[in-house]
N, C-alpha and C positions, 0 to 999 in steps of 0.2 A: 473481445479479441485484443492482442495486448499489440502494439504501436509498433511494425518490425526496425521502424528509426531508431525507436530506443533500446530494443535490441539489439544494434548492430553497432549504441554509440555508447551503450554502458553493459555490455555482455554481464562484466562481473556483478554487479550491481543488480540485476535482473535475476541472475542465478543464485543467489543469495536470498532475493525473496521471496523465489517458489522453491528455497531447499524449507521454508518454512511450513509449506505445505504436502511436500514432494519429496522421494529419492531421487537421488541422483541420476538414475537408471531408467526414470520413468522420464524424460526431457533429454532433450540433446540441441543447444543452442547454436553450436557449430554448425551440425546440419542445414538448420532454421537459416542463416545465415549465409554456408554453403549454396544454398537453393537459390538466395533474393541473389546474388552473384551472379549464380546461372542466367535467372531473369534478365536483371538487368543486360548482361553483355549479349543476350539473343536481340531485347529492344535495341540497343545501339547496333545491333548489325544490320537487323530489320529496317532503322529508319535510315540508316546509310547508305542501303539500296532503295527505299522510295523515293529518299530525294532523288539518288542517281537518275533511277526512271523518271521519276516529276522534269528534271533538267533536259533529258532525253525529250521526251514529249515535247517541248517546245519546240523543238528545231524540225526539219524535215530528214528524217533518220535515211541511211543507205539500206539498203537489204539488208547487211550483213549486219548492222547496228537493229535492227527487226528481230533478227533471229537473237542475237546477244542480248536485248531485251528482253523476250520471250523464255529464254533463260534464268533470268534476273526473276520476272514475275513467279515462277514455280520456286525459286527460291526463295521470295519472300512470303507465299504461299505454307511453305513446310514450314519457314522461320516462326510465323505470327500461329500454325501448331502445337509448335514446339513453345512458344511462350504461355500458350494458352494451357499446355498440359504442366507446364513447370508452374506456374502460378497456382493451378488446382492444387495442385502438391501442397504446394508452400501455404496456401489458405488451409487444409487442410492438417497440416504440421501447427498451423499459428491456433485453430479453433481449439484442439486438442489440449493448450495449455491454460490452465487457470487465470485470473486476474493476480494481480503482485497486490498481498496484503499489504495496509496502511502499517508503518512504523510502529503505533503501538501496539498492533498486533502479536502474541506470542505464537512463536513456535508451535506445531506439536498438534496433538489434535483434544479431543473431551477432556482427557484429567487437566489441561493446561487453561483452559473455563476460567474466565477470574470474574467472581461475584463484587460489583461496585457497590451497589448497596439493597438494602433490605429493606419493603417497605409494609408499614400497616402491621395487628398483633397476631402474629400466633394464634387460633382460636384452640383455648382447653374444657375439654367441655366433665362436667363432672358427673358424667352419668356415660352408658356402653353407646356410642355414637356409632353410626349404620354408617355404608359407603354408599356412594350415589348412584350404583345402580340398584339396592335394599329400597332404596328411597323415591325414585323415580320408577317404580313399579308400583311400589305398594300406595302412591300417592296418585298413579295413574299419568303420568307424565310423557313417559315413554314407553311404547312396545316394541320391547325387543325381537322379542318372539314372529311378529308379523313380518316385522323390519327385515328380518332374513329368510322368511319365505318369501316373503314377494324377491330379495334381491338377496340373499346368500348372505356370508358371513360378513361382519364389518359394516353392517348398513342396519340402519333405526328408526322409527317412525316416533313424529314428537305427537303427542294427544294432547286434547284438551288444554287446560290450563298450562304443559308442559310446551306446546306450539302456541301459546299466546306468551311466555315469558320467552321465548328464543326470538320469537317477532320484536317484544319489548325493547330487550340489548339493540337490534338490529334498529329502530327508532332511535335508541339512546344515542349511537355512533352515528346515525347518519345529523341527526341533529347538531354533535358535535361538529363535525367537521364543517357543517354550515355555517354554523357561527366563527369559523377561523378564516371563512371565504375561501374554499376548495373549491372546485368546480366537482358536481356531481355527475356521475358517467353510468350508465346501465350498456355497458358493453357485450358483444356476442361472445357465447362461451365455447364455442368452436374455432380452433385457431389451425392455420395451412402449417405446416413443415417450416415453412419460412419465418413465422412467426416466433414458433418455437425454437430456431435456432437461433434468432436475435437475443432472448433470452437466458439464453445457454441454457437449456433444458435438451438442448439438441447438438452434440450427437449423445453423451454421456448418458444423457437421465433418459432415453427414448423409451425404454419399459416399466418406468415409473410411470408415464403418462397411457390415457386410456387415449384408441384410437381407433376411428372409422373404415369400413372397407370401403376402396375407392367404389364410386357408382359405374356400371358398365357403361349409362347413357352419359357420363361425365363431360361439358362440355370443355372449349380449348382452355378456359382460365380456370378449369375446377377439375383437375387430373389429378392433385395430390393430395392425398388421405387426410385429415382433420384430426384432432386432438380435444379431447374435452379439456379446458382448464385446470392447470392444478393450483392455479394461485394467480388473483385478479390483476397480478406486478404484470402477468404475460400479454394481456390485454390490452391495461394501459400503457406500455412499454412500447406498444407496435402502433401505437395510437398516430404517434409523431413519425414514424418510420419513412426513408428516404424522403423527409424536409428539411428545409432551410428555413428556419425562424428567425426573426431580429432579435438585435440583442437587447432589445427594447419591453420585446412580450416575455424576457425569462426575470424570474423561474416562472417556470407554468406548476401548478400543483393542482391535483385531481383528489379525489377518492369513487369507490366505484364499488358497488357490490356483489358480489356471485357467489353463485356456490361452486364449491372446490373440489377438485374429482382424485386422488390418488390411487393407484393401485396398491402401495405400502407392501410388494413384495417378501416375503417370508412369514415365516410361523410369528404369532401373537406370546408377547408375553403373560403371561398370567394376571400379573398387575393393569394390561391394557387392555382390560376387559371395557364392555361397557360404551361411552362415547371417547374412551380418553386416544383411541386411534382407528380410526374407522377411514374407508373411501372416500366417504362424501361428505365437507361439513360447509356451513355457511361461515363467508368471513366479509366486514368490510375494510379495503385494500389504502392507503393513502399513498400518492407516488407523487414524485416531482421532475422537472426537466430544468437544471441549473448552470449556470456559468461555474464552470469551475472554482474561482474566487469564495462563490458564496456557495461553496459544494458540505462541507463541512458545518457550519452555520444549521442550514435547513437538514441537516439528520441530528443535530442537537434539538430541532425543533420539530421533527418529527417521534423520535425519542421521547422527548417534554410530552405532547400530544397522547401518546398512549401509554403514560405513565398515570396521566391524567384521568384517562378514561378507565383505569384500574381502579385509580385512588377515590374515585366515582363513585366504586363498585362496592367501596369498603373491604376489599378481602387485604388477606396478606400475599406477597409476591416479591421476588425478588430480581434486581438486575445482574444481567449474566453477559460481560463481554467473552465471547465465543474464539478462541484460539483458530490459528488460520484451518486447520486440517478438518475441523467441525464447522468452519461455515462455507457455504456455497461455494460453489466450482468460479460464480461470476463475481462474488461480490469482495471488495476490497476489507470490508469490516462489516460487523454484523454485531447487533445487540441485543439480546434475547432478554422479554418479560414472563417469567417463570409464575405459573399460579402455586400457590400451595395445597393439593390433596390429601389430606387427614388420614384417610382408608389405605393411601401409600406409603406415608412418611417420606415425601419426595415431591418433590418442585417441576409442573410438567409445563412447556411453551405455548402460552399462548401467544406473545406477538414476538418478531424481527423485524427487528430497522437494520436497514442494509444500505450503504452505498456502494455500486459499481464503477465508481468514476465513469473513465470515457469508454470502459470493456463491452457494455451495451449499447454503447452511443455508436462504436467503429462497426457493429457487427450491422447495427439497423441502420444505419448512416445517416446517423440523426445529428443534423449541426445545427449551428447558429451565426448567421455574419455581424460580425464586430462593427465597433461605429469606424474603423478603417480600413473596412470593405473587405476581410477575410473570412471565411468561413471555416469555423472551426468545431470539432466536436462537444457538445454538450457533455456532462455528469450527470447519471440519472439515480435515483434513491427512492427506496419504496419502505414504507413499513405497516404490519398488521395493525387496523386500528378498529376492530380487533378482530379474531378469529372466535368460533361460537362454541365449539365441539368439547371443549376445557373449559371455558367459562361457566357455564351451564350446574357441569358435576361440580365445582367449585363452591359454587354458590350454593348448592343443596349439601353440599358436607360442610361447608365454613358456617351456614346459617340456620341448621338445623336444630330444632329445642327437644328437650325430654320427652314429649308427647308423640316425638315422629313429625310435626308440621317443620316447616319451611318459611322465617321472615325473608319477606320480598327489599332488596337494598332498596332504599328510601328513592333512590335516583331513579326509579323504576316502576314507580309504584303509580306517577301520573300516565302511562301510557297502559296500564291497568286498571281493573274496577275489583283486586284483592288485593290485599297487606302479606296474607300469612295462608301458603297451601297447608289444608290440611284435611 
């Protein structure tokens, strides 16, 4: 949620950064502003009569000072409704608006993508090379075919040797991130309404996410319908929610494993056969809680992190800063690590590093008190470190030999007991 002070103390300046992501047509800052107006001058009329009555109350009132009280309190009765519904509003008006992209942000939305740089070779292979779903079938890896009778389209079951290299990765990454001293987190994959709107998955993306029916026997703290996770940032984001940390324990840095649930609404491209877009894939999540200062800092080192875990992997991939209108509704900047698929001719995401600034910190009321005793909102950043559902086909098309077998990346091969599927 973006800050309505700075809306109110730099209108133009604020409208200029969501026409980057936005028409004109789609926001209306007057309004916004219009509204905290309202607010405020019901609060000052509201606290204008409680004082009165507080003063009142002291004294031994006459009758007729009883009655004119009595009066006062249904008025400030309506007033503080009347604040209470002008506020929903205006929360309401503020949720609705995106985060203000960072500076170097373009304009514009996919074709305005600027690739930073390109990493690892090209693989050419000199003989008719299979895609990875030819590969992962006839290698016995994965069942597709099961995968969507037990659960319908978009869903895949890993077999044999194909579930011990997707476990492998997932050791690879959590090892890393041990070693950089993350704190490791196995968080619940059920999240409230409230969760999900800290994250801003909520109101925009609500059909994107899968969600429970409320229980008839539901008790008073468990009324509202739950959400399977669609990305482990939602988890750990709420992790910290309505605290006050010193500015002494930041940053705080996590990563945290789950599996990830999307609905991925509409018809399948041809090309996204296979695992390259399905409902449910495994990812592990790296997130941070930073003082704003060193907010930028720690998504260069996040970035670095699963640049690393690529470079790991041996494939090729490419860095893709994401123009404002392609990334997230929350996030102020976003940097996407592109794998290369052979069988596409095309570069698909496997991770985003994203900072939010304080757009998730306001929504989840996540602060931190300074060494001169203020409490202020934090900057939160998460990035895939890494996501499995890409990786996987990756690796069976980039590392695939003549024969049909599969070399296992070297980085990979100690939480194994094979070299080369075949």
């Amino acid at each position: 949620m973006l800050d309505i002070n700075k809306i109110r103390e730099h209108q133009e300046e604020v409208r200029q950064a969501l026409l980057k992501r936005l028409n004109q047509k789609d926001f209306d800052l007057a309004k916004i502003i219009e509204l905290d107006d309202a607010r405020r001058a019901l609060i000052k009329e509201a606290d204008e009569l409680k004082s009165q009555r507080n003063n009142t109350s002291k004294t031994k009132p006459a009758p007729e000072v009883i009655a004119s009280m009595k009066k006062v309190g249904e008025k400030i009765k309506h007033l503080d409704q009347e604040i209470k519904e002008t506020e929903n509003l205006l929360n309401e008006k503020l949720a609705a608006l995106p985060n203000l992209p960072a500076d170097d942000v373009k304009s514009g939305n996919k074709e305005n993508n600027e690739v930073l740089k390109i990493c690892g070779k090209k693989p050419i292979f000199k003989f008719q090379p299979k895609d990875h779903i030819e590969l992962a079938t006839a290698l016995k890896l994965v069942d597709y075919e099961r995968g969507v009778k037990m659960s319908g389209s978009g869903f895949w079951a890993y077999t044999g040797k194909g579930a011990l290299l997707e476990w492998a990765l997932l050791n690879y990454f959590i090892d890393f991130h041990k070693k950089n001293s993350y704190t490791f987190l196995i968080p619940p994959f059920l999240l409230t309404e409230q969760s999900a709107y800290t994250s801003g998955h909520l109101p925009k993306f609500k059909d994107d996410l899968y969600w429970t029916s409320a229980s008839a026997g539901a008790t008073a703290d468990r009324q509202d319908k739950l959400c399977l996770n669609a990305t482990s940032e939602m988890m750990l984001l709420n992790y910290h929610r309505d605290e006050i940390l010193t500015e002494t324990e930041l940053p705080k840095k996590y990563f945290a494993y789950s599996p990830c649930f999307r609905r991925e609404a509409g018809a399948y491209r041809t090309e996204e056969r296979g695992m390259v877009r399905g409902h449910q894939f495994n990812k592990v999540e790296m997130f941070a809680f930073a003082k704003p200062e060193d907010s930028w800092k720690i998504f260069k080192e996040l970035l670095k992190n699963a640049e690393k875990l690529l470079d790991g992997l041996g494939l090729h991939f490419q860095t893709v800063k994401l123009a404002a209108g392609d990334a997230s509704a929350a996030m102020a900047k976003t940097v996407d690590l592109e794998v290369w698929l052979p069988s596409m001719k095309m570069y698909k995401e496997v991770s985003s590093v994203s900072s939010a600034l304080d757009y998730q910190a306001r929504r989840g009321n996540i602060r931190y008190k300074t060494a001169g005793g203020k409490n202020e909102f934090m900057h939160t950043l998460n990035g895939s470190g890494l996501a499995t559902s890409r990786l996987l086909p990756a690796i069976l098309e980039q590392n695939q030999q003549p024969d049909g077998s599969v070399k296992i990346p070297r980085i990979l091969r100690k939480y194994l007991d094979f070299k080369v599927i075949k």
